[in-house]
Backbone and ligand atoms as CSV (ligand in chain L), in Angstrom:
chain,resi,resn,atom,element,x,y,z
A,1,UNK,N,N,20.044,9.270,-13.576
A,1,UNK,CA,C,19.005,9.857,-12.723
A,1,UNK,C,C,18.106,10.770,-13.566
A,2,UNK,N,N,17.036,10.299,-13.522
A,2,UNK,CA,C,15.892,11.943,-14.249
A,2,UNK,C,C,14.950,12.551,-12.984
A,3,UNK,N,N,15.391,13.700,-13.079
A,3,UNK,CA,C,14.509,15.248,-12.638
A,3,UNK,C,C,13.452,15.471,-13.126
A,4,UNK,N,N,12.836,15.005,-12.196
A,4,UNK,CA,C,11.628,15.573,-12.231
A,4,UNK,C,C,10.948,16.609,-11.523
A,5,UNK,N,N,10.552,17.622,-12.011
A,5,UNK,CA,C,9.320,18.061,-10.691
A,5,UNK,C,C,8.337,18.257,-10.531
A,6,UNK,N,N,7.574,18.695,-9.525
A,6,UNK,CA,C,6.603,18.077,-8.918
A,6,UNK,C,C,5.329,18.748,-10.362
A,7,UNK,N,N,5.134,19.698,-11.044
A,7,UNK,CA,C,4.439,20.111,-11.872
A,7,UNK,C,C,4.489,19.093,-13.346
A,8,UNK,N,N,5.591,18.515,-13.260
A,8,UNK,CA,C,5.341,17.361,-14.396
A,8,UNK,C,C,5.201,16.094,-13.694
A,9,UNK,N,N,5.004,15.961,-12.401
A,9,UNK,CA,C,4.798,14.305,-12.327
A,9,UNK,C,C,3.399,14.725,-12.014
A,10,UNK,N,N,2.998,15.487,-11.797
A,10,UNK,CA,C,1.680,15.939,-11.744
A,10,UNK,C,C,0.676,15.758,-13.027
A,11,UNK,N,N,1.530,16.568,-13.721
A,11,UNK,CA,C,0.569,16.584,-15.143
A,11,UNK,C,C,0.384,14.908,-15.601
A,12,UNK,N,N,1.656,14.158,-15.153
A,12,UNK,CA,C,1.940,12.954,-15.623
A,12,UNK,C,C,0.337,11.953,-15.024
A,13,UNK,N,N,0.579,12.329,-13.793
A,13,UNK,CA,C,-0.443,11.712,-12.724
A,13,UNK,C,C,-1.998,12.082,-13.394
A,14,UNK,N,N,-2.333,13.669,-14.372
A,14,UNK,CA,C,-3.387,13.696,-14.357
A,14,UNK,C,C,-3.339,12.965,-16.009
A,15,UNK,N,N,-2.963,12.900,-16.566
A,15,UNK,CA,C,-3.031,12.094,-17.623
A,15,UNK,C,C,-3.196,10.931,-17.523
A,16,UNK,N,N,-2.277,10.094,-16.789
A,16,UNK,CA,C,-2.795,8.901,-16.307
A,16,UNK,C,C,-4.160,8.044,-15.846
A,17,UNK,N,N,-4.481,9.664,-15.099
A,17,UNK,CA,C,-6.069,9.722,-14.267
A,17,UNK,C,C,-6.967,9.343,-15.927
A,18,UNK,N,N,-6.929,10.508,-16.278
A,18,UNK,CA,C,-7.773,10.638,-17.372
A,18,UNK,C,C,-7.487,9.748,-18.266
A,19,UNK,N,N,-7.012,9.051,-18.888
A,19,UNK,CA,C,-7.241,8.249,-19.722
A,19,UNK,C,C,-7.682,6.744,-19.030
A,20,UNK,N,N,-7.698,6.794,-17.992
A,20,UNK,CA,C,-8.399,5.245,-16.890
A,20,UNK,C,C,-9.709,5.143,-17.453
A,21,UNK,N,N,-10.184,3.993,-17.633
A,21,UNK,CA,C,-8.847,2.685,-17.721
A,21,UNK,C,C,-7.943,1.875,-18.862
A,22,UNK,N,N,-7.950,2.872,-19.790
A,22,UNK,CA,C,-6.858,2.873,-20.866
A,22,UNK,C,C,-5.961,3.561,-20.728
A,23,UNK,N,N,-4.534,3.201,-20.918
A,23,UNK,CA,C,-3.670,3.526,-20.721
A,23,UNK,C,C,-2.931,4.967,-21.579
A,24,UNK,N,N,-2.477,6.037,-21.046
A,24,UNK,CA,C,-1.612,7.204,-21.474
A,24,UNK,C,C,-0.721,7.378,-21.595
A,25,UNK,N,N,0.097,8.061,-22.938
A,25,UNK,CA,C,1.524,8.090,-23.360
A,25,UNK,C,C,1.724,9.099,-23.779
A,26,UNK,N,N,3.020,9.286,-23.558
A,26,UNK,CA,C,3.339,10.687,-24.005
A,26,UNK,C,C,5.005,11.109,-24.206
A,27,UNK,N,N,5.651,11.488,-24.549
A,27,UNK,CA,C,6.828,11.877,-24.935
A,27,UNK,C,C,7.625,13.215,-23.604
A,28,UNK,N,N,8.698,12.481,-23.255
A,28,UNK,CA,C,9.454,13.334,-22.010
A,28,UNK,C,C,10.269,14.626,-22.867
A,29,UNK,N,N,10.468,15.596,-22.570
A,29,UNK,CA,C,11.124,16.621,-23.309
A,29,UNK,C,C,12.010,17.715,-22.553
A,30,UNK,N,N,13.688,17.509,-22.558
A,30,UNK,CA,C,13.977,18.268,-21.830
A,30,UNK,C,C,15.432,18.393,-22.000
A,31,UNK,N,N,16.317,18.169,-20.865
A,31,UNK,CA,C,18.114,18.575,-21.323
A,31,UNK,C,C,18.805,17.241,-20.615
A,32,UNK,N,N,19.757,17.241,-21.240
A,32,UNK,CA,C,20.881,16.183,-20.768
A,32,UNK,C,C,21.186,17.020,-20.146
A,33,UNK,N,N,22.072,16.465,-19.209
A,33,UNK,CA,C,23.461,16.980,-18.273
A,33,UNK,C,C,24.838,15.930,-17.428
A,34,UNK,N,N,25.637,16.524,-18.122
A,34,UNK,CA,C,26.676,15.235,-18.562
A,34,UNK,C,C,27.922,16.442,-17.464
A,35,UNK,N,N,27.965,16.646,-16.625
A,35,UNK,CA,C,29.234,16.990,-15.434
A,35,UNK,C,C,30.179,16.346,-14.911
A,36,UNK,N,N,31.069,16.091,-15.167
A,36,UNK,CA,C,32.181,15.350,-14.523
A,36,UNK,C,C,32.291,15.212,-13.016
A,37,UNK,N,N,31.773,16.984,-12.449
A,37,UNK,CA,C,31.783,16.522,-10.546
A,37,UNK,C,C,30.443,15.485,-10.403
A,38,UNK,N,N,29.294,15.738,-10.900
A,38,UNK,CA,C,28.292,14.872,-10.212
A,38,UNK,C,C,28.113,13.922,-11.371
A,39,UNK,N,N,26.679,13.454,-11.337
A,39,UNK,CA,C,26.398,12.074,-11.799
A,39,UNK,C,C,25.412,12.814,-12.990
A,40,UNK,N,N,26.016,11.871,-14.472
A,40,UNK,CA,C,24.902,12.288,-15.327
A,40,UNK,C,C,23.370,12.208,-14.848
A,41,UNK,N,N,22.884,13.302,-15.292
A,41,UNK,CA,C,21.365,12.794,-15.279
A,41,UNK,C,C,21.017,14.106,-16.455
A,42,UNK,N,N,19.522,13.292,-16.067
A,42,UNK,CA,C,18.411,14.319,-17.065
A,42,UNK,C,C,17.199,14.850,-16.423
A,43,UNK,N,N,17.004,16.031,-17.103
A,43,UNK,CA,C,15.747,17.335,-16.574
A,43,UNK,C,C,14.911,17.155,-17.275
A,44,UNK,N,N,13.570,16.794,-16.812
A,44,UNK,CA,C,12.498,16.580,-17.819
A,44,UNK,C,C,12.035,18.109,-17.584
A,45,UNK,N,N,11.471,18.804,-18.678
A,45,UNK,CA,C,11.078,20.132,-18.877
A,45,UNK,C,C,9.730,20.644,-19.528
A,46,UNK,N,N,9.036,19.222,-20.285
A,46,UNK,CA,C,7.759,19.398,-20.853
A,46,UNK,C,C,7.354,17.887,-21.297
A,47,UNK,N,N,6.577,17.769,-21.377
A,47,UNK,CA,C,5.717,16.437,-21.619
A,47,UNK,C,C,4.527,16.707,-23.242
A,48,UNK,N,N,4.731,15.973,-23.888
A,48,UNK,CA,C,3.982,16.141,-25.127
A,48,UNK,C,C,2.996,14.761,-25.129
A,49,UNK,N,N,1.933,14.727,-24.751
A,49,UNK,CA,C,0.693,13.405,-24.566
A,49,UNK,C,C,0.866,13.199,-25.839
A,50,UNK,N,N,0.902,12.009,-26.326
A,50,UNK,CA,C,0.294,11.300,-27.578
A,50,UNK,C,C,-0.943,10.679,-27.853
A,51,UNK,N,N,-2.353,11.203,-28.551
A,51,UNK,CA,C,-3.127,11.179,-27.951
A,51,UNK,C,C,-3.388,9.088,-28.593
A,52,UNK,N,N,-3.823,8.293,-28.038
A,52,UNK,CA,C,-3.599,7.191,-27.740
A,52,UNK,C,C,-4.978,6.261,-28.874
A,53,UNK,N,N,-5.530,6.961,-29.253
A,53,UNK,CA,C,-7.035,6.752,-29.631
A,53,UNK,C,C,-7.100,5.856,-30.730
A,54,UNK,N,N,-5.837,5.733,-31.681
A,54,UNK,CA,C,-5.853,5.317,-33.010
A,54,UNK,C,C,-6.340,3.839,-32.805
A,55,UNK,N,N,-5.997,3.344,-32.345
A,55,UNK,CA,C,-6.213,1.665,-31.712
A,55,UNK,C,C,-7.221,1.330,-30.810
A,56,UNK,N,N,-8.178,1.823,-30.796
A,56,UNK,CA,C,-9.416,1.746,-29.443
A,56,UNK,C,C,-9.332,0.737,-28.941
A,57,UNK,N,N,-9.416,-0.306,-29.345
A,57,UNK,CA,C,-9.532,-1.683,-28.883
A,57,UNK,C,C,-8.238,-2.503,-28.182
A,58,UNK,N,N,-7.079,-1.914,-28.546
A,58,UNK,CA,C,-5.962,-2.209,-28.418
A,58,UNK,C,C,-5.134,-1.608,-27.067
A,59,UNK,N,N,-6.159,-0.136,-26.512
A,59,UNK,CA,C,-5.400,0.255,-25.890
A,59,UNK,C,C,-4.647,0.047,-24.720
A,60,UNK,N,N,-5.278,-0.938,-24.044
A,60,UNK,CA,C,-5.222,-1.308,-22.835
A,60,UNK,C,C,-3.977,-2.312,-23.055
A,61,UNK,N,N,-2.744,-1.869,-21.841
A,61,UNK,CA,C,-1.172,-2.545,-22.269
A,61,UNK,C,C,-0.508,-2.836,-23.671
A,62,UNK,N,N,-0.954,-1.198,-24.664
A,62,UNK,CA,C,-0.891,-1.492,-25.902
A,62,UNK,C,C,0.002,-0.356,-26.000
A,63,UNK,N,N,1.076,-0.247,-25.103
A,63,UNK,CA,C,2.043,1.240,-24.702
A,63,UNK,C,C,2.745,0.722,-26.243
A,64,UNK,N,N,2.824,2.105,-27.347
A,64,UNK,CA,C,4.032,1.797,-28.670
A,64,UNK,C,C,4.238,2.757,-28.549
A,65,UNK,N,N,5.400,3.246,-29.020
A,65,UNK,CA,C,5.776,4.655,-29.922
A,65,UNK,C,C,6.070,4.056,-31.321
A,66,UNK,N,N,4.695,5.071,-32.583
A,66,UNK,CA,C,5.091,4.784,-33.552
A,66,UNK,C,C,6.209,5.505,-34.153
A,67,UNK,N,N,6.929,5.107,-35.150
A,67,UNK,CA,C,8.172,6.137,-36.011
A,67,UNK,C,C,7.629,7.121,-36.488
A,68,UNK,N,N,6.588,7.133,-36.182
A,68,UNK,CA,C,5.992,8.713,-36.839
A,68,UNK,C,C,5.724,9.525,-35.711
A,69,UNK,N,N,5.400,9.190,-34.631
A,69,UNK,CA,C,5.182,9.526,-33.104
A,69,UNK,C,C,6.223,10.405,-32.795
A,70,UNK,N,N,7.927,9.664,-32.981
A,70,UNK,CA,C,9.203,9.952,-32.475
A,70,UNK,C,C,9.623,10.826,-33.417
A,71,UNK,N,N,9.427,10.925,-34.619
A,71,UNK,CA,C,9.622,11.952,-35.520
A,71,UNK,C,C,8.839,13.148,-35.069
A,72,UNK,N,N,7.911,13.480,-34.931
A,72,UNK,CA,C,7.211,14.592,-34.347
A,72,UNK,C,C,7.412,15.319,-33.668
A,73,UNK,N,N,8.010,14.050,-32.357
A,73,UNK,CA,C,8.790,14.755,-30.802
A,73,UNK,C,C,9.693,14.950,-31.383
A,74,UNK,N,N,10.742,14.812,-31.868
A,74,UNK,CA,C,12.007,15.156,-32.565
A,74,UNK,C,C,11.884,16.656,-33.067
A,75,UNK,N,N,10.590,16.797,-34.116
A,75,UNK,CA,C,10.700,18.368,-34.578
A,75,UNK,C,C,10.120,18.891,-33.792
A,76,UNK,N,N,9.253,18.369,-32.800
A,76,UNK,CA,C,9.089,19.581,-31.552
A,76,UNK,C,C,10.283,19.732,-30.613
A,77,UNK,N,N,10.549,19.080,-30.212
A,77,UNK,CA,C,11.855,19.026,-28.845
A,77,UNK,C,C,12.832,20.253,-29.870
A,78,UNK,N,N,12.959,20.216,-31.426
A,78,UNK,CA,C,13.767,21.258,-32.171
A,78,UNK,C,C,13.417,22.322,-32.270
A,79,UNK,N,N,12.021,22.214,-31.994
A,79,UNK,CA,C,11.215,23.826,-32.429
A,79,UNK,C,C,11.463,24.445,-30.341
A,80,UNK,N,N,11.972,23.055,-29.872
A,80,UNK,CA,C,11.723,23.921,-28.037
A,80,UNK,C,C,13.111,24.100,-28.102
A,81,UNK,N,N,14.031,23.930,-28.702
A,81,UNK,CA,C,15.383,23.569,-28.209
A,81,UNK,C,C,15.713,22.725,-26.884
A,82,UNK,N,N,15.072,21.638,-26.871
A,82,UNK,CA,C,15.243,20.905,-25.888
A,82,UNK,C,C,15.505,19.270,-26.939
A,83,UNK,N,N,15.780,18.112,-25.598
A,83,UNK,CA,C,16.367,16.739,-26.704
A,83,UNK,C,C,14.531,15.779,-26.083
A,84,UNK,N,N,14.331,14.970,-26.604
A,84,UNK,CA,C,13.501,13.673,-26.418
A,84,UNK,C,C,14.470,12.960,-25.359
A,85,UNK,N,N,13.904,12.811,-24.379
A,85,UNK,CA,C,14.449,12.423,-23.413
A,85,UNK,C,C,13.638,10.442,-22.974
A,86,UNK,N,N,12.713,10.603,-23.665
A,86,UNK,CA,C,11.593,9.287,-23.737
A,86,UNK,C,C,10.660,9.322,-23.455
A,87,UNK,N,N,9.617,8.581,-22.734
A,87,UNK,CA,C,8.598,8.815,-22.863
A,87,UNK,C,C,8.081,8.165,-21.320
A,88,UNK,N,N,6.814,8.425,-21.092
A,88,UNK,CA,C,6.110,8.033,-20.112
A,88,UNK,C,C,4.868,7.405,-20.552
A,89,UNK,N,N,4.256,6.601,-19.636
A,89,UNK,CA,C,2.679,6.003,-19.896
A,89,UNK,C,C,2.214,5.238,-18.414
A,90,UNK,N,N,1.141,4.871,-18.625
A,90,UNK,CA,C,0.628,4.579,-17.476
A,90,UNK,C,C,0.129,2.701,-17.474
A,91,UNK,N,N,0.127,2.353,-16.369
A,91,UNK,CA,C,-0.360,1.146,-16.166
A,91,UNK,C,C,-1.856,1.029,-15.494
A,92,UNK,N,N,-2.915,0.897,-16.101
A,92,UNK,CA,C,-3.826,0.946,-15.451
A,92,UNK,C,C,-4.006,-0.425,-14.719
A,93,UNK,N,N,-4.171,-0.307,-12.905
A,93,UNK,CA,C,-4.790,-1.249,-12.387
A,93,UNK,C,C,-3.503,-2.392,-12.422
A,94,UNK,N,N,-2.446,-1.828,-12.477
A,94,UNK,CA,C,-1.176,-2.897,-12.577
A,94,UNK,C,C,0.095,-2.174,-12.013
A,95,UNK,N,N,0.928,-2.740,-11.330
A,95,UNK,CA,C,2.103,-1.874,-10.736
A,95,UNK,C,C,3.257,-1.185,-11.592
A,96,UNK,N,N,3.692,-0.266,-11.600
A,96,UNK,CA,C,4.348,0.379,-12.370
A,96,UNK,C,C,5.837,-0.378,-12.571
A,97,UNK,N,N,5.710,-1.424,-13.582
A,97,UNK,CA,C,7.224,-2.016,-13.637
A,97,UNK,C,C,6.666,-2.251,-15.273
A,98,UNK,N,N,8.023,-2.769,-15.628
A,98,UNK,CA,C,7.488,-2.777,-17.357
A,98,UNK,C,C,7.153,-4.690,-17.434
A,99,UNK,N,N,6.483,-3.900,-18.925
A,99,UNK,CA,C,5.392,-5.594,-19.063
A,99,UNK,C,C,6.591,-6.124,-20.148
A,100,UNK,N,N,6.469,-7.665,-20.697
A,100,UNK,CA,C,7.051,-7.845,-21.517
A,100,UNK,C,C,6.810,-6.780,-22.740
A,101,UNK,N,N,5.930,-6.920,-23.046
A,101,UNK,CA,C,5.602,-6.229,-24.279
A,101,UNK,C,C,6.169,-4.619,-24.478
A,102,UNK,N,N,6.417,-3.991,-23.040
A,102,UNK,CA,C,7.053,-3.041,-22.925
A,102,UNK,C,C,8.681,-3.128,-23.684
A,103,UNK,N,N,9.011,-4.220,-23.010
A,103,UNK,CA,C,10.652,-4.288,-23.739
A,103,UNK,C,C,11.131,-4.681,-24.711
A,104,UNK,N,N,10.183,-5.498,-25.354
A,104,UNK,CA,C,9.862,-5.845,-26.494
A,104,UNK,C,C,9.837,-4.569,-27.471
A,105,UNK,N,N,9.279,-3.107,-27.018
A,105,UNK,CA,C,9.080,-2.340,-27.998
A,105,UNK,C,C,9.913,-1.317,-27.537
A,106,UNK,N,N,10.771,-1.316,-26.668
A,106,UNK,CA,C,11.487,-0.109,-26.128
A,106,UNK,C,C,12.920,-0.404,-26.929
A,107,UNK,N,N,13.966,1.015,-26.495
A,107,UNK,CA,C,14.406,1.125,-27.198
A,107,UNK,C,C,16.011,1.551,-26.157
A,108,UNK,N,N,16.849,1.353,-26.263
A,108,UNK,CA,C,17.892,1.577,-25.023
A,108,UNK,C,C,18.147,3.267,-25.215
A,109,UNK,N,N,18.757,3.589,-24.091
A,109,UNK,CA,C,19.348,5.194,-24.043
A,109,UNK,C,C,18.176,5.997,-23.740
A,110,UNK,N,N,16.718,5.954,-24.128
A,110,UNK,CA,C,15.515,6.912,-23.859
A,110,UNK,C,C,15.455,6.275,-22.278
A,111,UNK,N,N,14.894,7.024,-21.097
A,111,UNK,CA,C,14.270,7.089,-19.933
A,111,UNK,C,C,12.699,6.333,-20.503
A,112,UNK,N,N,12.137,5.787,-19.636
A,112,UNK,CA,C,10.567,4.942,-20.066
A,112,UNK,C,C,9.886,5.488,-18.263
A,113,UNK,N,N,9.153,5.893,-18.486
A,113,UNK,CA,C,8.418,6.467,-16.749
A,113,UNK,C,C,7.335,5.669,-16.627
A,114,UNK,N,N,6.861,5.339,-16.235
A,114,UNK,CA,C,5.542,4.177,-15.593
A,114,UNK,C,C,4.982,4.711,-14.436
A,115,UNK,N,N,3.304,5.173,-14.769
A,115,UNK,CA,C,2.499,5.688,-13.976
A,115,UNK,C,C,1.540,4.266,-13.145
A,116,UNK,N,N,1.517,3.527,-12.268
A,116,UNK,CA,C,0.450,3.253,-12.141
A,116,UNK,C,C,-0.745,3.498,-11.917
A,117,UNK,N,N,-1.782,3.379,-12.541
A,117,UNK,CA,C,-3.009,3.946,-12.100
A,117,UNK,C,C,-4.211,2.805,-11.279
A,118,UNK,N,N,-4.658,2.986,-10.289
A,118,UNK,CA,C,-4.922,2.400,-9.447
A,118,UNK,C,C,-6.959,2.686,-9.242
A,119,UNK,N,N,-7.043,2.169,-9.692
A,119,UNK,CA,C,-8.887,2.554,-9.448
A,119,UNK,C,C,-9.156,4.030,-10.046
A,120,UNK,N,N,-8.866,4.444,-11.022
A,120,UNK,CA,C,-8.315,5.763,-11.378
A,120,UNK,C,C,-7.699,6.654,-10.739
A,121,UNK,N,N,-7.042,6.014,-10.134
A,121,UNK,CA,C,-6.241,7.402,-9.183
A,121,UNK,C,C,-4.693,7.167,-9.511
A,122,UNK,N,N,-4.235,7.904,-9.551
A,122,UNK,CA,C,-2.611,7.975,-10.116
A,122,UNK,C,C,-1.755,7.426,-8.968
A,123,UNK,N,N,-0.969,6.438,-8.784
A,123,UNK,CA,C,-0.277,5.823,-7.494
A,123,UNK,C,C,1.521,6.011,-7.776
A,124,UNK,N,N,2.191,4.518,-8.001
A,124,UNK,CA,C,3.571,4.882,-8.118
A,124,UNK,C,C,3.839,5.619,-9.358
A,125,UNK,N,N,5.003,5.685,-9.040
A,125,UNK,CA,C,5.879,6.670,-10.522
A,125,UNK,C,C,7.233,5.700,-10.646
A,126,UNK,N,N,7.400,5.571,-11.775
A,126,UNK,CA,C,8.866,4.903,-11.817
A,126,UNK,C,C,9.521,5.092,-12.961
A,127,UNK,N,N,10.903,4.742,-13.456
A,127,UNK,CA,C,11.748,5.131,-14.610
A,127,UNK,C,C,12.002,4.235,-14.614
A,128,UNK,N,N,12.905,4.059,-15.902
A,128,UNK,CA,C,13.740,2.596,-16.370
A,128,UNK,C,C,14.200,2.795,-17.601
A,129,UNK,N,N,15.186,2.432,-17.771
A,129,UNK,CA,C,16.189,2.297,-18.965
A,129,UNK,C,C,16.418,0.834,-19.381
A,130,UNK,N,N,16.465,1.071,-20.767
A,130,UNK,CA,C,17.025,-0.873,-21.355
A,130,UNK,C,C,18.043,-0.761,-21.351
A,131,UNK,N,N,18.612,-1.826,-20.915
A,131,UNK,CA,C,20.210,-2.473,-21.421
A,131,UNK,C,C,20.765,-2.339,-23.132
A,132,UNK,N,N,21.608,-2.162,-23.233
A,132,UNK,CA,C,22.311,-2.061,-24.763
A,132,UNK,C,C,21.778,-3.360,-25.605
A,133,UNK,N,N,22.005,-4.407,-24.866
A,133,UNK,CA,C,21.410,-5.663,-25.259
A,133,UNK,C,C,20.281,-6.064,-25.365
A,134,UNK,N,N,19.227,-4.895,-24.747
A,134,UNK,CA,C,17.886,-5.093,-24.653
A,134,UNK,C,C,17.289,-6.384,-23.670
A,135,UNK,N,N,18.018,-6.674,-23.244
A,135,UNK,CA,C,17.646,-7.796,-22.296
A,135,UNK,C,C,16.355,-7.200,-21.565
A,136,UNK,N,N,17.279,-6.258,-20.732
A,136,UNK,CA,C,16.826,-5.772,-19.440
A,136,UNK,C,C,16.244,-4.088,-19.260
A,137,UNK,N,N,14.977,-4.219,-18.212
A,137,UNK,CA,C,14.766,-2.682,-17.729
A,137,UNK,C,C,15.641,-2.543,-16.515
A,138,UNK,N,N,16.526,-1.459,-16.319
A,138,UNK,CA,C,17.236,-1.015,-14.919
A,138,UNK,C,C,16.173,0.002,-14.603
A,139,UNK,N,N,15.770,0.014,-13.338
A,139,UNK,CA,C,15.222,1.168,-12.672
A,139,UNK,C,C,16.057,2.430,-12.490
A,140,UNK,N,N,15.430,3.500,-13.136
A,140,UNK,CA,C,16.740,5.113,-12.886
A,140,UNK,C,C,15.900,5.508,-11.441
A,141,UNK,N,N,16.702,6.259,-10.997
A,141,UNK,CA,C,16.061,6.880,-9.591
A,141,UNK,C,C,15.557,8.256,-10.335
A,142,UNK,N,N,14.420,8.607,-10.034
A,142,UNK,CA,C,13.752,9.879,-10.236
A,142,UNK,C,C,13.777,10.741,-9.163
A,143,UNK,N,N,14.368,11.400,-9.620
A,143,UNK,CA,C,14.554,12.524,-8.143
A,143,UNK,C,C,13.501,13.693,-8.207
A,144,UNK,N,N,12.737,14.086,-7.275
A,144,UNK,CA,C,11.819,15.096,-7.249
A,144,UNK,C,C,12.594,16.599,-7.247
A,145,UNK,N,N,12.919,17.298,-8.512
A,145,UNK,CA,C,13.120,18.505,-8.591
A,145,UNK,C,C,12.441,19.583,-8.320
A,146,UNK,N,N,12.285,20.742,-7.499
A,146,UNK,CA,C,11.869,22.309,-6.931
A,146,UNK,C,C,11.543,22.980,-8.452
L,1,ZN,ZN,ZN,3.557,-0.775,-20.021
Protein backbone atom coordinates (compact mmCIF):
# COMPACT_ATOMS: atom_id res chain seq x y z
CA UNK A 1 0.00 0.00 0.00
CA UNK A 2 1.52 3.71 -0.56
CA UNK A 3 0.35 6.85 1.49
CA UNK A 4 -0.29 9.34 0.09
CA UNK A 5 -1.63 12.72 0.94
CA UNK A 6 -3.65 14.91 -0.33
CA UNK A 7 -0.64 17.81 -0.64
CA UNK A 8 1.46 15.37 -2.73
CA UNK A 9 -1.14 13.98 -5.01
CA UNK A 10 -1.76 17.46 -5.50
CA UNK A 11 1.56 18.66 -6.35
CA UNK A 12 1.56 15.35 -8.43
CA UNK A 13 -1.74 16.54 -10.25
CA UNK A 14 -0.12 20.05 -10.80
CA UNK A 15 2.85 18.73 -12.48
CA UNK A 16 1.05 16.62 -14.55
CA UNK A 17 -1.16 19.76 -15.48
CA UNK A 18 1.86 21.60 -16.41
CA UNK A 19 3.81 19.68 -18.40
CA UNK A 20 0.41 18.82 -20.86
CA UNK A 21 0.74 17.60 -23.28
CA UNK A 22 4.07 16.08 -22.56
CA UNK A 23 4.37 13.95 -20.11
CA UNK A 24 5.95 14.55 -16.18
CA UNK A 25 8.28 12.56 -13.98
CA UNK A 26 9.54 12.70 -11.01
CA UNK A 27 11.02 10.64 -8.17
CA UNK A 28 8.68 9.50 -4.89
CA UNK A 29 10.68 10.16 -1.60
CA UNK A 30 9.82 8.93 1.68
CA UNK A 31 9.81 5.85 4.51
CA UNK A 32 9.15 2.21 4.43
CA UNK A 33 7.11 0.70 7.09
CA UNK A 34 7.44 -2.92 7.61
CA UNK A 35 4.94 -3.81 11.13
CA UNK A 36 4.08 -7.13 11.81
CA UNK A 37 0.34 -6.02 13.27
CA UNK A 38 -0.63 -4.25 9.96
CA UNK A 39 0.25 -4.49 6.34
CA UNK A 40 3.59 -3.24 4.91
CA UNK A 41 3.25 -0.13 3.19
CA UNK A 42 4.95 3.11 2.24
CA UNK A 43 4.69 7.07 3.07
CA UNK A 44 5.44 9.15 0.29
CA UNK A 45 6.93 12.42 1.97
CA UNK A 46 8.39 14.57 -0.98
CA UNK A 47 8.43 14.37 -4.65
CA UNK A 48 11.63 15.49 -6.62
CA UNK A 49 10.27 16.44 -10.60
CA UNK A 50 12.82 15.41 -13.07
CA UNK A 51 12.81 18.04 -15.29
CA UNK A 52 11.88 15.99 -18.62
CA UNK A 53 13.29 18.41 -21.40
CA UNK A 54 16.48 16.53 -22.48
CA UNK A 55 14.56 14.61 -25.26
CA UNK A 56 12.01 17.25 -26.67
CA UNK A 57 10.87 15.26 -29.29
CA UNK A 58 10.70 12.12 -27.46
CA UNK A 59 8.70 13.22 -24.71
CA UNK A 60 5.46 12.19 -25.21
CA UNK A 61 5.12 8.24 -23.62
CA UNK A 62 8.89 8.59 -23.36
CA UNK A 63 8.49 7.95 -19.24
CA UNK A 64 12.68 6.63 -18.40
CA UNK A 65 14.58 6.97 -15.39
CA UNK A 66 18.08 7.52 -16.42
CA UNK A 67 21.05 5.86 -14.01
CA UNK A 68 22.06 9.14 -13.49
CA UNK A 69 18.46 10.35 -12.61
CA UNK A 70 18.34 7.43 -9.74
CA UNK A 71 21.70 8.26 -8.54
CA UNK A 72 20.74 11.80 -7.71
CA UNK A 73 17.46 10.72 -5.93
CA UNK A 74 19.60 8.38 -4.04
CA UNK A 75 21.98 11.34 -2.74
CA UNK A 76 19.05 13.41 -2.16
CA UNK A 77 16.59 10.94 -0.39
CA UNK A 78 20.43 10.72 1.82
CA UNK A 79 20.85 14.30 2.23
CA UNK A 80 16.62 14.04 3.48
CA UNK A 81 17.11 10.92 5.37
CA UNK A 82 14.37 9.46 3.68
CA UNK A 83 14.59 6.01 0.97
CA UNK A 84 13.48 6.42 -3.07
CA UNK A 85 10.43 4.96 -2.87
CA UNK A 86 9.91 5.31 -7.08
CA UNK A 87 8.66 7.41 -9.07
CA UNK A 88 5.57 8.96 -10.63
CA UNK A 89 4.65 10.45 -14.22
CA UNK A 90 1.82 11.25 -16.07
CA UNK A 91 -0.15 9.97 -19.06
CA UNK A 92 -1.25 12.61 -21.16
CA UNK A 93 -4.72 12.09 -22.83
CA UNK A 94 -4.43 8.22 -21.97
CA UNK A 95 -5.72 6.28 -18.84
CA UNK A 96 -3.50 5.84 -16.08
CA UNK A 97 -2.36 2.08 -16.45
CA UNK A 98 1.19 1.33 -17.62
CA UNK A 99 2.16 1.24 -21.40
CA UNK A 100 4.36 -1.49 -22.64
CA UNK A 101 7.19 0.59 -22.80
CA UNK A 102 6.55 1.41 -19.19
CA UNK A 103 7.52 -2.22 -18.16
CA UNK A 104 9.87 -2.60 -20.39
CA UNK A 105 11.86 0.13 -18.44
CA UNK A 106 10.66 -0.38 -14.89
CA UNK A 107 12.22 -1.97 -12.40
CA UNK A 108 10.53 -4.41 -9.52
CA UNK A 109 10.34 -3.34 -5.65
CA UNK A 110 10.05 0.75 -6.59
CA UNK A 111 6.10 1.92 -6.42
CA UNK A 112 5.47 3.55 -10.33
CA UNK A 113 2.25 6.24 -9.79
CA UNK A 114 0.43 7.15 -13.06
CA UNK A 115 -1.22 10.51 -13.39
CA UNK A 116 -3.65 10.69 -16.15
CA UNK A 117 -3.94 13.85 -17.68
CA UNK A 118 -7.00 14.48 -19.50
CA UNK A 119 -7.39 17.71 -21.76
CA UNK A 120 -4.90 19.18 -19.32
CA UNK A 121 -6.55 18.58 -16.37
CA UNK A 122 -5.16 16.03 -13.93
CA UNK A 123 -7.84 12.92 -13.67
CA UNK A 124 -6.98 9.29 -12.21
CA UNK A 125 -4.08 8.50 -9.92
CA UNK A 126 -2.80 5.03 -9.75
CA UNK A 127 0.28 2.83 -8.39
CA UNK A 128 1.79 -0.33 -9.51
CA UNK A 129 4.54 -2.50 -8.78
CA UNK A 130 6.43 -5.14 -11.21
CA UNK A 131 6.57 -8.64 -10.55
CA UNK A 132 10.13 -10.12 -9.63
CA UNK A 133 9.91 -11.62 -13.06
CA UNK A 134 9.04 -8.46 -14.62
CA UNK A 135 6.25 -9.87 -16.39
CA UNK A 136 3.71 -7.93 -14.75
CA UNK A 137 2.34 -4.38 -13.25
CA UNK A 138 0.13 -5.27 -9.92
CA UNK A 139 -1.92 -2.30 -8.99
CA UNK A 140 -0.88 -1.10 -5.07
CA UNK A 141 -3.88 0.58 -3.45
CA UNK A 142 -2.99 4.23 -2.65
CA UNK A 143 -4.51 5.24 0.30
CA UNK A 144 -5.24 9.00 0.83
CA UNK A 145 -3.21 10.02 3.98
CA UNK A 146 -4.32 13.36 6.50
ZN1 LIG B 1 3.72 5.61 -18.96
Amino acid sequence: MLKLSAQWQNAIHAEGEKAYPNECCGVLLGAFFDDDRIDEYRLVENIIPINNAREQTEQYHRFKIEPEDLMRAEKEAKAQKREVLGFYHSHPDHPARPSEYDRNNAFPFYSYIIVSVEKGKAAELTSWRLTDDRKEFLEELVQEEK
